[in-house]
N, C-alpha and C positions, 0 to 999 in steps of 0.2 A: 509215873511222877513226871515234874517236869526239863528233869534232866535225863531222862529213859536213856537210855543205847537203840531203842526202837524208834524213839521219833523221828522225822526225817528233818532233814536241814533247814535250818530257818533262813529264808532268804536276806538281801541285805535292804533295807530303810530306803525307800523312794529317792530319788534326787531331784532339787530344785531346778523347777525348767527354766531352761537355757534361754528365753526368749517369754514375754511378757504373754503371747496369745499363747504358750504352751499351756500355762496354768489354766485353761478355761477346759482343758481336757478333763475327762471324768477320772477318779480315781479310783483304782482296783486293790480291794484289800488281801492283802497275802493270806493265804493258807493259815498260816501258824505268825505269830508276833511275837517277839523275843521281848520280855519283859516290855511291854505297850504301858499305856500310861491308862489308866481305866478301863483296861482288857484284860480279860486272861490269854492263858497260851494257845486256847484253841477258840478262840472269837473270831467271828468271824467281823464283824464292826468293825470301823477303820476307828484308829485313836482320836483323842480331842483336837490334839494338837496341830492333827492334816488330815481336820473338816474341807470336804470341794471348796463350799462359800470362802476360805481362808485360800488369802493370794502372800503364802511366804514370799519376802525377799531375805537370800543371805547376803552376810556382809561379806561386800568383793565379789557380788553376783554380777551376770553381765547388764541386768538392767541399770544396778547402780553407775557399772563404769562407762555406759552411755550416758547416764545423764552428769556425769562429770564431765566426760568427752565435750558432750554439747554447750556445758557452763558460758568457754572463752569464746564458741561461735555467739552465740545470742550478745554476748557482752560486745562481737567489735558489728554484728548487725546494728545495735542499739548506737553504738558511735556512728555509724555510717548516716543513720537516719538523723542523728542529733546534727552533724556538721551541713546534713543538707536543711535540716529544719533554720541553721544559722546565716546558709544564703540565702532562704526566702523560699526555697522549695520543701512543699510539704509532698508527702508519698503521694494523693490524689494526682499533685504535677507531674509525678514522676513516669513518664510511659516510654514503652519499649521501639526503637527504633523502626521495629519491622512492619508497624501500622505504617508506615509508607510507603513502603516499595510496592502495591499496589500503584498511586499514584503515581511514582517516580515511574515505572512501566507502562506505565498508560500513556503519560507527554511524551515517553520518548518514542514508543509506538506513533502516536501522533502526530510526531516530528519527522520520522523515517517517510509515513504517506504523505505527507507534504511535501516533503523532497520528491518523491517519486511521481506524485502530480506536476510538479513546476518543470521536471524533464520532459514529462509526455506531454504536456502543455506547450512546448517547444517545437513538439512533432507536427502538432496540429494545428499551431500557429503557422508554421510551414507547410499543412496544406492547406490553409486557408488563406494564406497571402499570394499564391496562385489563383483560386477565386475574386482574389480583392482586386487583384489586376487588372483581372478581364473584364469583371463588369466595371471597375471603376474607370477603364479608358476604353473601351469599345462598346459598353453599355450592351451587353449581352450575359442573360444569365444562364451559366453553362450547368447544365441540367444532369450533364454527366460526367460529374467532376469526381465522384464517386467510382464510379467504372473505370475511370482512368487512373485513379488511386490503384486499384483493384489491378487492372492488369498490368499496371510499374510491378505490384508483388510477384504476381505470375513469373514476369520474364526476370528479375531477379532470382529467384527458386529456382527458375531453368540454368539462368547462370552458373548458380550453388551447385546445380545438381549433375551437371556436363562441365563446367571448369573449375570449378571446387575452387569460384571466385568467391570472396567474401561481401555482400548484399552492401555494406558499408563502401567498399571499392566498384562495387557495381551500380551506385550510385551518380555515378559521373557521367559514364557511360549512355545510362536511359536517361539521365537527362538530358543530355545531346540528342539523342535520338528521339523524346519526348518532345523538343524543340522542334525538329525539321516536321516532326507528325502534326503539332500543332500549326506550324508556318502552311504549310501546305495546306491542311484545312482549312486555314482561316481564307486563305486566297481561290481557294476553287469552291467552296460552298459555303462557309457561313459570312462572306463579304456580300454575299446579295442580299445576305437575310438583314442587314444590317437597320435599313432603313423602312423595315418593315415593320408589322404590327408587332406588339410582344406574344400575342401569343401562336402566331406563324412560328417565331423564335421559338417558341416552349416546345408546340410538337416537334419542331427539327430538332432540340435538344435532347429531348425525351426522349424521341425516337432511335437517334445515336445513343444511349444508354441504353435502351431494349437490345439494341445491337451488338456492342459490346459484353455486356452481361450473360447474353444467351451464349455467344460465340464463348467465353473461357467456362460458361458451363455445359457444352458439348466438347470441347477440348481436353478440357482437365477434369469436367467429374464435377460432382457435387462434395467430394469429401475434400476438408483440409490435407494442404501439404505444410509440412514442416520440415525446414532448414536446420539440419543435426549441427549447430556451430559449436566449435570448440567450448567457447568463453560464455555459453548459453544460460548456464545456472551459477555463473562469479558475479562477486559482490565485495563490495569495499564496507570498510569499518571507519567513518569520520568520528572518533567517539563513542559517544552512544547509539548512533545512526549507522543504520544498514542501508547501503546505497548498489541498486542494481547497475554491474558495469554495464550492459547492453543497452539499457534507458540513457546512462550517459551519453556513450557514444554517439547513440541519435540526439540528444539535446547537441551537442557540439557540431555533430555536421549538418544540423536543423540549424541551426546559428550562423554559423562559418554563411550556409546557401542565404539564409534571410539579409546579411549585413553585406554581404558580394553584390544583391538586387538592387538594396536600398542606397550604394553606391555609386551602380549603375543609372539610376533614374536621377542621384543627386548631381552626381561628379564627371559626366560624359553628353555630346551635345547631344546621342542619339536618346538619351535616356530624358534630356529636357526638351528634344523635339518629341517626343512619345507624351509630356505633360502638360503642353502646350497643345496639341492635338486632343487630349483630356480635356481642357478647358474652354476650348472654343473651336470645332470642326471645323465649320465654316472661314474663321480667320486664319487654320492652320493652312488650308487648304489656299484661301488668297496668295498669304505670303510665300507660295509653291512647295507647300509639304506634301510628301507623298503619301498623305493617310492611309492610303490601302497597304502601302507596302507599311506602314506602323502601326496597323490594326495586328494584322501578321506575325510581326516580332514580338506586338504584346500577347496573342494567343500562347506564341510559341513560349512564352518565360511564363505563361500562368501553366501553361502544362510541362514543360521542365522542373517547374516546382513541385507540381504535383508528383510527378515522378519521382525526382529524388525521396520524397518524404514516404509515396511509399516503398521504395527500396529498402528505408531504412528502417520501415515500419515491419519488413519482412521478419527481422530478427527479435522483433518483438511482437509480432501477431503471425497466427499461421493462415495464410492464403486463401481463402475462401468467395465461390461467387457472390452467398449471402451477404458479402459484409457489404457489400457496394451501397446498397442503399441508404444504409447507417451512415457510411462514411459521407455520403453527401447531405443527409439533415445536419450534421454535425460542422462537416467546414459552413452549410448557409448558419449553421447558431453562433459560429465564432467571427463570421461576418459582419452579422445582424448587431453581436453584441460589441465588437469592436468598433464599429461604425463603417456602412457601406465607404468604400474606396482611400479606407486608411488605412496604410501599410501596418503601421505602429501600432493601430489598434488591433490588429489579426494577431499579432504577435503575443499583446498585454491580454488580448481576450481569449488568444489559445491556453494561455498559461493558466488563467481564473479558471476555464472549462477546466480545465485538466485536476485544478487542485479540489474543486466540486465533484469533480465526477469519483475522487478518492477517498474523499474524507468520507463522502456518503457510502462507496464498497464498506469502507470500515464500519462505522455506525448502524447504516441499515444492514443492505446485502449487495455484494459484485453487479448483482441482476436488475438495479436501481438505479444505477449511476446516468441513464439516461433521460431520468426525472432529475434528477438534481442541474444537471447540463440544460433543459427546459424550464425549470424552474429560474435561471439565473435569466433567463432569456427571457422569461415575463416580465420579471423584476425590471429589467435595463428598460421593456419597451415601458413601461408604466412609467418608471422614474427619467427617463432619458433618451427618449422614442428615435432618435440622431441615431444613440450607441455613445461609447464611451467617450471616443475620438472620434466621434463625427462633427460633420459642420451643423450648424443651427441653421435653419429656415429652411 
């Protein structure tokens, strides 16, 4: 019968699932059904009433108390959209902030190399107004202005490396010493060269570059040295701008030497008998200047210059023979594009090179920046064949 003492327990009635995908589980019909509803006791059929296809909700289940819960959010959603719909923003308007900070990243990237062009542009404006010197009052073009860059770095490094002098302070030094090296050369060998053809000039130029090149790469080797400085990898926060202290420091003492020069030639006799000798040899010479002896002082301030710049270039480039020859296409393009024998323009045309040669690392690659540097250099001859500041005719 169906209240036997042998039957065995009848289990207890399914529970309604707790969660909306439970119900899509398959349903297992118990053994035995305690009074079922169109079952007997031992059917095995599941009742009518929890058919699978049947998705019971009880009342107070948790589906229902979620869609109560969610009632008041939808309701202040709908407010939120109404009161923007009443300033004139519709949801299409409405976009997430964070679609910018792409761009906002990208300018101020942007803006950091810029900065850090218009420093090193400073560098090479200073060594290029060493070259603007010289041809522009002695009319020689010094062929190894590069080399002389090059080994200002060397004996800087040696400084570094035997007085644990810092390349910024040792700056003073080789260019004094840069001075008497140039004063000297210019009076014992390239004063005869003077009135000679340009390209007697060129081999002697060129030839003292082979010279110097080979001599600090039998000295020093072929591998970079580098100057372990303190302050080597500090940098300053202007804002949003990350500014290398080291580039600094040379833009300011690249400054400081460029407006000390421009001083000199403006605000002292020696420096107006030096541009006067510039402008007419022959009547410098009438009125009893001593050209040769201000052929001399000007060799020796275009290679003081070069020295300091690359002193200062030590702490920002590592010391290599290779680099000589770079270094001198580079002060003739800041030359070229400043306009032969204008201080001002070596200066405004170091800076352009500089912020060209950065913005292209950025955009293309590092290893490009001396197409961009030639590129600006076509440009000027095409459009302004002078240079920027140069004279006309």
């Amino acid at each position: 019968s169906l209240f036997s003492p042998l039957s065995p327990p009848v289990p207890p009635p399914p529970k309604s699932p707790r969660h909306p995908t439970h119900s899509l589980k398959r349903w297992k019909a118990p053994r035995h059904q305690e009074n079922g509803v169109g079952a007997s006791a031992t059917s095995r059929h599941p009742p009518i009433a929890a058919a699978p296809s049947a998705r019971p909700v009880a009342v107070g289940s948790s589906s229902t108390l979620n869609r109560a819960d969610a009632a008041p959010k939808r309701a202040s959603a709908q407010a939120t959209v109404a009161r923007r719909h009443g300033n004139g923003l519709s949801p299409a308007h409405i976009k997430p902030i964070s679609h910018l900070r792409p761009v906002i990243m990208s300018l101020t990237l942007s803006a950091s190399v810029i900065v850090q062009g218009v420093l090193t542009g400073l560098v090479y404006g200073l060594m290029a107004l060493g070259l603007s010197v010289i041809f522009g009052i002695v009319r020689v073009v010094n062929f190894a202005h590069g080399e002389f860059a090059v080994l200002a770095m060397y004996i800087a490094y040696l400084l570094f490396f035997w007085l644990k002098l810092d390349p910024f302070l040792a700056a003073l030094p080789i260019a004094a010493l840069f001075f008497g090296v140039g004063y000297l050369l210019q009076r014992a060998l390239i004063n005869s060269f003077v009135a000679r053809a340009e390209h007697d000039q060129f081999i002697l130029m060129v030839g003292l570059a082979i010279v110097l090149v080979n001599g600090c790469l039998m000295i020093f080797g072929p591998e970079a040295r580098h100057a372990e400085l303190s302050y080597s990898l500090d940098s300053w926060l202007a804002g949003p701008l990350i500014i290398d202290a080291v580039r600094v420091y040379a833009a300011l003492g690249s400054l400081v030497v460029a407006l000390m020069l421009l001083a000199f030639f403006r605000l002292t006799d020696t420096g107006t008998a030096i541009r006067a000798c510039a402008d007419n040899r022959l009547g410098a010479a009438i009125v009893g200047l001593d050209t040769r002896r201000l052929y001399a002082l000007t060799f020796g301030l275009g290679l003081a210059c070069v020295g300091a710049a690359g002193a200062m270039q030590t702490a920002i480039i590592d010391p290599n023979p290779s680099l000589a020859p770079g270094m001198t296409l580079l002060a003739f393009t800041v030359v070229i594009v400043g306009g032969l024998g204008s201080l001002t323009g070596a200066l405004f045309a170091g800076i352009l090179i500089g912020v060209a040669e950065a913005l292209s690392s950025l955009v293309m690659a590092p290893s490009m920046k001396s197409m961009a540097s030639f590129a600006v250099l076509v440009l000027v001859l095409v459009m302004r064949p002078q240079g920027l500041f140069g004279k006309g005719g």
